[in-house]
Backbone as a ProteinNet text record, in pm:
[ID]
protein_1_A
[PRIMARY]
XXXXXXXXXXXXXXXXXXXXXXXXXXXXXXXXXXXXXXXXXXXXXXXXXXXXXXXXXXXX
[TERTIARY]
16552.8	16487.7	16443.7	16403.6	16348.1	16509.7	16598.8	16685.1	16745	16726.2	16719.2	16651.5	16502.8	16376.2	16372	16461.7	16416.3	16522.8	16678	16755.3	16718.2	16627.4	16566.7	16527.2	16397.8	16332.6	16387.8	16487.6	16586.6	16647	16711.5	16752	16655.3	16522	16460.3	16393.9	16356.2	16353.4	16445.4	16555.4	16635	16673.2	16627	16693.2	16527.7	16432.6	16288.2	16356.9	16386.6	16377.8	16478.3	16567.8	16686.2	16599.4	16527	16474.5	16407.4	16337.2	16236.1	16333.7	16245.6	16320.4	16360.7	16420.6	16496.7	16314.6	16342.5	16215.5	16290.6	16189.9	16239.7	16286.1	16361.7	16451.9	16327.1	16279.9	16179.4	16247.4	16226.7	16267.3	16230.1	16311.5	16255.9	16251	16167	16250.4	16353.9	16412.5	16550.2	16506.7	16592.6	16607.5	16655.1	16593.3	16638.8	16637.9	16824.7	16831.3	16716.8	16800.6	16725.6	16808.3	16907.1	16975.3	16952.2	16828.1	16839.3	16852	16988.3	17077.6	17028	17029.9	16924	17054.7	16978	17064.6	16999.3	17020.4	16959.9	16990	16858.7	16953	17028.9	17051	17207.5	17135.1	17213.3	17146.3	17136.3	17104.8	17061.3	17148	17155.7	17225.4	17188.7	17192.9	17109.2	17212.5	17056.4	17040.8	16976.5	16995.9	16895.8	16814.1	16661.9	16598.7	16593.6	16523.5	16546.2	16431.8	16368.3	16257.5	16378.3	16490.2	16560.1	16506.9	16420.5	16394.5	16518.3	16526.4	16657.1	16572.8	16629.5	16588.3	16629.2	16660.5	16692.5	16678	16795.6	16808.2	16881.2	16818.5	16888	17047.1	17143.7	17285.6	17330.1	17412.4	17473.7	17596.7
-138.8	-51.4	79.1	68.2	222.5	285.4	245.6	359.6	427.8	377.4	418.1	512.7	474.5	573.8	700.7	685.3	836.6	864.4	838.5	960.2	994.8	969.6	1016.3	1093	1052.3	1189.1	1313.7	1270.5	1414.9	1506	1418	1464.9	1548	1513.5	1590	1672.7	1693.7	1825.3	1912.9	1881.5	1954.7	2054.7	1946.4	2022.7	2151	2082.6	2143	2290.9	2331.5	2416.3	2520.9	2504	2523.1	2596.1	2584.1	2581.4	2712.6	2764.5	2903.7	3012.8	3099.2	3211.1	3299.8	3407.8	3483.3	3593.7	3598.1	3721.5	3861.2	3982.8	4073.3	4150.3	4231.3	4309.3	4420	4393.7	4540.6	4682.5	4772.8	4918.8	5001.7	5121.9	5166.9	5285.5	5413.9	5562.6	5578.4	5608	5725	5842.3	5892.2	5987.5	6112.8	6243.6	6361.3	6435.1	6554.5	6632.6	6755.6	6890.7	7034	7069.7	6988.6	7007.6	6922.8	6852.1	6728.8	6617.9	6590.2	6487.9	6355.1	6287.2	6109.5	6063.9	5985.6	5873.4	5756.5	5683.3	5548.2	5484.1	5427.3	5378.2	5290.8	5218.1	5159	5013.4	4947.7	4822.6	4823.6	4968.3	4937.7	5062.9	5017.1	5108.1	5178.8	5279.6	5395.7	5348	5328.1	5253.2	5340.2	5282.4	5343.9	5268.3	5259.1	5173	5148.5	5052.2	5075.2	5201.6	5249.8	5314.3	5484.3	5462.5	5559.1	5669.9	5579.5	5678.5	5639.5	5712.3	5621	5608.7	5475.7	5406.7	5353.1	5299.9	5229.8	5106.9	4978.7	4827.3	4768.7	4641.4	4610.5	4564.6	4592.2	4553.7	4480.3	4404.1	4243.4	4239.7
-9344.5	-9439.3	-9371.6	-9244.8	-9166	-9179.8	-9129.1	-9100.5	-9259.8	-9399	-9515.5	-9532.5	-9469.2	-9532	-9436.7	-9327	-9188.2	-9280.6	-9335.1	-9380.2	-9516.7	-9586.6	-9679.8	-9642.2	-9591.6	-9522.7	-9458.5	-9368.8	-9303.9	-9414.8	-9535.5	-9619.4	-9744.5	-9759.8	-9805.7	-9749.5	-9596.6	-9526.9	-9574.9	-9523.4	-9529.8	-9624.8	-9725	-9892.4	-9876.1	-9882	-9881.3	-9799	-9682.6	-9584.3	-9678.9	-9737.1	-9840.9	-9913.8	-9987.4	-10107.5	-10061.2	-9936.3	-9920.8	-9986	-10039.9	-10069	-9918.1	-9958.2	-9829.3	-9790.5	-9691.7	-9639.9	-9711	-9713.5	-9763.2	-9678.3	-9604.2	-9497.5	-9490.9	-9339.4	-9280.1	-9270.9	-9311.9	-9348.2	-9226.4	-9195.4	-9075.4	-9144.9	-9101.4	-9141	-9041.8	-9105	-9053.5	-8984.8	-8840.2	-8772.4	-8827.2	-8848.2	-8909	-8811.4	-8837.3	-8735.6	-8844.3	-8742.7	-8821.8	-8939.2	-8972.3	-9114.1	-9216.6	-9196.5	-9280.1	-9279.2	-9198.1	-9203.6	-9152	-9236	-9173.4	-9096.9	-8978.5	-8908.3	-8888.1	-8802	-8819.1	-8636.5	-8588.4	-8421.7	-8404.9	-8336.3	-8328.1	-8340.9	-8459	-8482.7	-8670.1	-8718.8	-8851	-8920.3	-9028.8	-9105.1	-9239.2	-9229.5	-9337.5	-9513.4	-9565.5	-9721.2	-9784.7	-9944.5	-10057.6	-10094.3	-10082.4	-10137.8	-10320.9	-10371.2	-10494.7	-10562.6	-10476.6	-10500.9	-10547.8	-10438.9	-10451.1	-10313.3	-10212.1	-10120.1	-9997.5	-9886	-9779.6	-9673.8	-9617.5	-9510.5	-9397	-9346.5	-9230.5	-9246.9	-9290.2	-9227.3	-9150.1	-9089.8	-8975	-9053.3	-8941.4	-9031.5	-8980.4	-9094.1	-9071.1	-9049.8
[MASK]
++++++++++++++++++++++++++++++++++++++++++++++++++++++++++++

């Protein structure tokens, strides 16, 4: 009966850990030259937020 009830249990961790929603992606500002022009450092890639402002996220 124990080795029934530990894969229950593993199995409802598991599903449980499943279940968190996603974190929300940390925003950086963006690098501006003297023309304006946004960049982003090496690692993240220049976005539109939904706010409609631009940002910097890390890229996948």
């Amino acid at each position: 009966m124990k080795p029934i009830y530990a894969a229950l249990c593993l199995a409802g961790l598991t599903l449980a850990a499943c279940s968190q929603p996603e974190p929300t992606p940390v925003y950086m500002q963006p690098n501006f030259d003297k023309a304006g022009n946004a960049s982003c450092d090496v690692g993240y890639a220049l976005v539109t937020t939904e706010t409609g402002s631009v940002a910097c996220a890390p890229a996948t």
